[in-house]
N, C-alpha and C positions, 0 to 999 in steps of 0.2 A: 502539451500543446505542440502540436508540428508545425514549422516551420523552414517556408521553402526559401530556398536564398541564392540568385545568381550572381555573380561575379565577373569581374576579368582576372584572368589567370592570374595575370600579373600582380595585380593588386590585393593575391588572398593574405592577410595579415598570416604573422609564424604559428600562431596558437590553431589556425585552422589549415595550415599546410601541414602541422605534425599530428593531428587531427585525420587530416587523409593520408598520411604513411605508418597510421598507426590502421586505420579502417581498411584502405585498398587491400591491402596483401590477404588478409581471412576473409575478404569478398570474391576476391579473383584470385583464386588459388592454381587454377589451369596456367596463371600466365609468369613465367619465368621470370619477366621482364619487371612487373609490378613489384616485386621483392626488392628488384634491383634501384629500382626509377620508379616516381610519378608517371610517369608516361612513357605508353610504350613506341612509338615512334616519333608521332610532333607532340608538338605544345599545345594543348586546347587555350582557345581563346578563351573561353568563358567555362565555369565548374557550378554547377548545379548541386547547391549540395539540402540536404533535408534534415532540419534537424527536431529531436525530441525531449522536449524541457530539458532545452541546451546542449543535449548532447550529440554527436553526428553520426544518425544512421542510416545514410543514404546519399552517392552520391552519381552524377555522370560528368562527363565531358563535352562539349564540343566543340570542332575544330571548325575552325571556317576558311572555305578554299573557293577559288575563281575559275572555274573551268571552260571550256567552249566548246561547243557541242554545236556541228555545220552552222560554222560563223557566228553562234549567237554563245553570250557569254551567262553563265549562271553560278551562283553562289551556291554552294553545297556548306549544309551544317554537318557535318561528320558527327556519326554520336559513338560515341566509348565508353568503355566502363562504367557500363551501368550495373549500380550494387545495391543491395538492400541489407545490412547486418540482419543476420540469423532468425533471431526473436523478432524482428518486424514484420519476418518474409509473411505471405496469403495474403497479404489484408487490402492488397491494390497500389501499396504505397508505388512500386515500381513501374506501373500504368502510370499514377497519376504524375510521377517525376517524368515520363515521357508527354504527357499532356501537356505541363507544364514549360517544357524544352521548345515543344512545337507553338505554342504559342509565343515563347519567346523569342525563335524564328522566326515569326512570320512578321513580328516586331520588326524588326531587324535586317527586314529583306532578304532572306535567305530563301532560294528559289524552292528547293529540297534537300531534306535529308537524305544520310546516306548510311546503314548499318554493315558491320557485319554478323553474320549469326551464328549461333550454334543449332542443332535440334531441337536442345531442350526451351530452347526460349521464343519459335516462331510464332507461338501461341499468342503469348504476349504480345508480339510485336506485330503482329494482326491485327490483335486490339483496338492498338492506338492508329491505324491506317497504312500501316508499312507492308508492302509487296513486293515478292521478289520479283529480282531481273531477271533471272532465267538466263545471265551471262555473264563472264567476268568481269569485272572492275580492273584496270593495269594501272599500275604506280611504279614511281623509280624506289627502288632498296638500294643503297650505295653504290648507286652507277648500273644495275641489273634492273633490265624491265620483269618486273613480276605481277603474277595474275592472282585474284581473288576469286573465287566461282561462287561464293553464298554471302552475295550484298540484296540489300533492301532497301527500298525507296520509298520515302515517305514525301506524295508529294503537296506543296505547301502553297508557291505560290505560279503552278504551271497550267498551262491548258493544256485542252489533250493531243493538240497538236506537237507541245513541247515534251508531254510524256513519252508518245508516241518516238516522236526524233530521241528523245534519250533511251531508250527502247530501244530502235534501231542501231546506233551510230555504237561504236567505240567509246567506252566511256573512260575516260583516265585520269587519276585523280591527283597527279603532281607527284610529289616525293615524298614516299612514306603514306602508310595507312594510320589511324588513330585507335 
């Protein structure tokens, strides 16, 4: 039986944080950082995680950040580390963990999300409503303004007046990406 479960970070008991240092690293294998750390730059608020008669295979992140975009202020879900173990992948489970995210955004007030992508996964990320920008994303890295070029917007709770403006404008997303 699967079962989806959100949290706050903060509050994951030990048995389900060794859980995800036992899971992350043979999900994201691309990422250096995940070997090292839980998280590769902030701390997600909340951890999505999916599990199957008990055990966890499947999880993401998301960070939740304040930003302003010409004078108006919006809440961005950042989503990360999204993983599905092995023997789960095809079956939608990683669709329906991002269904399940966006609903729990819009819970939550969060205006839109915010990805970053690879190639292989914009399919997916189409799926669930996510578009790209068609322009960089900038954040501080240790005092360095640095650019991302391949973010995705999922938007949640904007009109298209506010799409549009985030579209337009510079969008920059604090310190550190997730």
């Amino acid at each position: 039986m699967k079962k989806y479960v959100i949290k706050e970070e903060k509050s994951l008991t030990r048995i389900e944080r060794k859980s995800l240092y036992n899971l992350l690293p043979k999900l994201l294998i691309w990422s250096i950082h995940v070997k090292k750390y839980l998280y590769y730059s902030s701390r997600p608020k909340w951890r999505l995680m999916l599990f199957e008669d008990g055990e966890l295979v499947g999880s993401l992140s998301i960070v939740k950040r304040k930003v302003n975009i010409n004078h108006s202020q919006f809440y961005i879900g950042g989503i990360g580390n999204v993983g599905i173990k092995k023997e789960y992948q095809g079956k939608g489970l990683a669709q329906k963990m991002l269904t399940y995210a966006e609903q729990f955004m819009k819970r939550n007030d969060i205006n839109f999300g915010l990805l970053f992508y690879d190639d292989k996964r914009i399919k997916l990320y189409s799926k669930v409503g996510y578009q790209k920008l068609h322009k960089e994303v900038t954040y501080f890295s240790k005092s360095k303004l640095k650019r991302e070029p391949i973010a995705m917007l999922l938007p949640i709770k904007l009109n298209r007046e506010d799409i549009s403006s985030i579209r337009q404008s510079v969008l920059h997303i604090g310190r550190g990406t997730w």
